[in-house]
C-alpha positions in Angstrom: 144.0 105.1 153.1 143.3 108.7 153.5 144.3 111.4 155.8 141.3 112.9 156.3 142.3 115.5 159.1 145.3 115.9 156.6 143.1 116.6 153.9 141.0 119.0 155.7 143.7 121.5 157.3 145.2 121.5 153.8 142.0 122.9 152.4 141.7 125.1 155.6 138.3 123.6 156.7 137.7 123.3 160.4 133.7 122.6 160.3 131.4 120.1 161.0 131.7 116.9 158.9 128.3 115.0 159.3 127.6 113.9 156.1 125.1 116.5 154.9 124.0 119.3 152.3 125.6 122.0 154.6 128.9 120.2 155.1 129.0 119.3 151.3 128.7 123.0 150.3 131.3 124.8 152.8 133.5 121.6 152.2 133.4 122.6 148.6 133.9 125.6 148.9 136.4 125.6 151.0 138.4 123.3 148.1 138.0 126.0 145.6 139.1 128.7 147.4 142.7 126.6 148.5 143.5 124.3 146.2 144.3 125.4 142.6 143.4 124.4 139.1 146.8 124.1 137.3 148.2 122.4 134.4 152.0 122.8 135.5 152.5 119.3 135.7 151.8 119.2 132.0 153.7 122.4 130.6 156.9 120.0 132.2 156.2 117.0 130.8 155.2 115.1 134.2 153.1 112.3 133.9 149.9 112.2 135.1 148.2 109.0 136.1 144.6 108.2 137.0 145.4 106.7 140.3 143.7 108.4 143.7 146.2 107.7 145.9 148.9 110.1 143.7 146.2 112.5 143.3 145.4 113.1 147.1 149.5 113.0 147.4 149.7 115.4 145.2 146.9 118.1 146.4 147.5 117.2 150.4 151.2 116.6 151.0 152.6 118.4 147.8 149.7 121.2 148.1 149.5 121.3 144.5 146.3 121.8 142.3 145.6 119.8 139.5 143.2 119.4 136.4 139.5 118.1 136.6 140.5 114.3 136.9 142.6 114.8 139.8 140.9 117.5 141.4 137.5 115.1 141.2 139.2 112.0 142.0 140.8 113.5 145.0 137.4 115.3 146.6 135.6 112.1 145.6 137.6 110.4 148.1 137.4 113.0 150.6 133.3 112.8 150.3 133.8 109.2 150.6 135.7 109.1 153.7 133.5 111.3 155.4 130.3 109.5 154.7 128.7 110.7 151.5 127.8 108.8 148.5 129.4 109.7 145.3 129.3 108.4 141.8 131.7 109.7 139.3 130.8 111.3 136.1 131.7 111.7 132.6 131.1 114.7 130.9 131.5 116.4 127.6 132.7 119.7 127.0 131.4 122.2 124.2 133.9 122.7 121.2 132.3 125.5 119.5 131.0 124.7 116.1 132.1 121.1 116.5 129.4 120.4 118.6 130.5 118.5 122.4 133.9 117.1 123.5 133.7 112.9 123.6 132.7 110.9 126.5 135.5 111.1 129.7 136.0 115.2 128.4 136.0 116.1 132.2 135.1 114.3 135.5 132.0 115.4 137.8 130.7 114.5 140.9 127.6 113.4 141.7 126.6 113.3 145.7 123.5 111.4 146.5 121.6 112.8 149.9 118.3 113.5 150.5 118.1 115.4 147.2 120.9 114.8 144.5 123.6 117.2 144.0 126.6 117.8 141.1 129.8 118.5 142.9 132.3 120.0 140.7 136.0 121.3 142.2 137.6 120.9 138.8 136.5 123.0 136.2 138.2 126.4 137.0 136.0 129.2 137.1 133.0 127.7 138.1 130.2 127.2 140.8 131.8 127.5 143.8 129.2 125.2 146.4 127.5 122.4 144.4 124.4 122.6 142.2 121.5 121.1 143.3 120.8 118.0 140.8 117.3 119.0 139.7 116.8 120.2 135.9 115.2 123.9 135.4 116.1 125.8 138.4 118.4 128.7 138.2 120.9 128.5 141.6 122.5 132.3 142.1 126.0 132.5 144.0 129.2 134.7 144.9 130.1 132.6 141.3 127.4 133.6 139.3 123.9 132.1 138.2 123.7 128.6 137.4 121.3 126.1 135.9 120.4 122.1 135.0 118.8 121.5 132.1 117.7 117.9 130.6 118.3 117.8 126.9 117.6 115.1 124.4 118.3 111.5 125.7 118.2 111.9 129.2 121.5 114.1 128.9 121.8 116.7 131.1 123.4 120.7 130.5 125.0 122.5 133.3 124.5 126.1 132.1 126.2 129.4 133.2 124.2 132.8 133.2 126.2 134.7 131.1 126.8 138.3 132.6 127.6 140.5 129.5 124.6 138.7 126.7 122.5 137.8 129.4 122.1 134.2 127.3 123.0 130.9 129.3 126.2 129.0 128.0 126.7 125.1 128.5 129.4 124.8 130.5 129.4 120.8 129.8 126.8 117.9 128.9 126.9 114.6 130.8 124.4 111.9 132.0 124.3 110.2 135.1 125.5 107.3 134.5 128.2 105.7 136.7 131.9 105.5 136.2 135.2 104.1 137.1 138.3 106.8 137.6 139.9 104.3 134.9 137.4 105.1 132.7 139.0 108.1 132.3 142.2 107.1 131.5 142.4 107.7 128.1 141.2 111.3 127.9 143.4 112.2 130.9 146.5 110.8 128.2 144.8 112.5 125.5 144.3 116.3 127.6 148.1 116.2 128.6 149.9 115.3 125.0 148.1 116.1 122.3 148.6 119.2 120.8 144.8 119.7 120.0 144.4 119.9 123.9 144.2 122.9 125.3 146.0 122.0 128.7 148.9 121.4 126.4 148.5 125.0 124.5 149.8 127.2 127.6 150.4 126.9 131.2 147.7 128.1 133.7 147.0 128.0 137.4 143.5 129.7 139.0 142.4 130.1 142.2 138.9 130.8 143.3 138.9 133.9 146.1 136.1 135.5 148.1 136.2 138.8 145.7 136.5 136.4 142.5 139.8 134.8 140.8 142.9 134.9 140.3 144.7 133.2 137.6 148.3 133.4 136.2 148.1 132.5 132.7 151.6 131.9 131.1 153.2 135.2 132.1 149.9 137.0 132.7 148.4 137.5 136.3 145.3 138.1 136.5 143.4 139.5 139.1 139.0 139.7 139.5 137.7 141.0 141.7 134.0 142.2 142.6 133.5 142.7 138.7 136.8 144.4 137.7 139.3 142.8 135.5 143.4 143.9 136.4 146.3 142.4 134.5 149.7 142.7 134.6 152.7 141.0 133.1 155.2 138.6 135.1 158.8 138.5 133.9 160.2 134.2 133.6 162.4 134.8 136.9 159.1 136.0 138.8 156.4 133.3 137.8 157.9 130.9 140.7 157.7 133.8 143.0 154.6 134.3 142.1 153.1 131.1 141.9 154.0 131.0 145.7 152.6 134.0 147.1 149.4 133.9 145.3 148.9 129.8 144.8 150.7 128.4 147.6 152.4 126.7 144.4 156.2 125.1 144.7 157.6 123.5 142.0 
């Protein structure tokens, strides 16, 4: 059973919860600006599980982030208690030249209302409120400028404007078919111990902020915000330090 009160003071939303478009958007937002995307569980060798219950556990009483399975799965549950309708999705991340990622590549969200939307808390630096589900038309935010485009198949493209070319970039294919969380079971193994993942290829924890992000990547902080770019480097006996003042992060 979930804490829903719980869930909601951890993510340091005090708004209306009527089941709606407006309570969807500031309730996602809200999650990407407190809880991080993080991989620390991985770097130490911690097994994840697909299992809801230790994800909300993890996000609410440990307030720790997560990756896109547990980040989904544990928002998914949060719609769901509060009266929305959500469906889970697979979907499959670009790879460069070797084309998309497989089926069950990352987990989505998609909230049926009185118009569809794609809900999306776990895939870093992304939208920040949810995309409208409807192919073709570009959604501007604090985040950036988004789009939906239907491909070949009945697949769909969520694409990100990209500031610098000015060319839009798939962020990730998927359908919207339905899925179970233990449909993703496999990938979730695969994205925390294979060495081809790149969740296992350094440690990372971002945080979405009203300016931008923030992100400490292995013993790099990094700070954006309104457009400029700072770095600086964090010494081993500061990243826990730092991974509490800026991510709210105890290990």
């Amino acid at each position: 059973m979930i804490d829903v009160a719980a869930y909601l003071a951890r993510i340091g939303y005090t708004g209306p919860t009527a089941p709606n478009a407006e309570t969807l958007r500031s309730v996602h937002r809200s999650h990407m600006l407190a809880v991080p995307f993080e991989n620390l569980d991985i770097s130490a060798k911690r097994l994840i599980v697909c299992d809801e219950e230790r994800f909300i556990r993890k996000i609410v009483k440990e307030r720790r982030g997560g990756f896109c399975y547990e980040l989904n799965g544990a928002f998914a549950a949060l719609l769901r208690a509060l009266g929305f309708k959500v469906t889970l999705l697979s979907a499959r991340v670009p790879r460069g030249e070797s084309g998309d990622g497989p089926e069950f590549d990352h987990l989505a969200l998609h909230v049926d209302l009185a118009e569809p939307w794609l809900a999306d808390v776990g895939f870093g630096d992304s939208f920040l409120e949810p995309l409208r589900l409807t192919p073709g038309i570009e959604q501007e935010q604090a985040a950036g400028k988004f789009r939906i485009q239907l491909r070949r198949h009945g697949e769909l493209v969520m694409q990100r404007l990209d500031a610098n070319s000015g060319g839009w970039r798939a962020q990730y294919v998927f359908t919207l078919q339905p899925r179970n969380l233990s449909d993703f079971a496999d990938m979730c193994h695969y994205h925390q111990t294979s060495p081809e993942s790149h969740f296992t290829q350094k440690r990372i924890c971002s945080l979405a902020t009203l300016e931008g992000r923030i992100t400490l990547s292995e013993n790099t902080l990094i700070v954006s915000r309104n457009g400029k770019r700072e770095e600086r480097s964090v010494t081993q006996q500061e990243r826990m330090a730092t991974l509490k003042e800026y991510f709210g992060v105890s290990l």
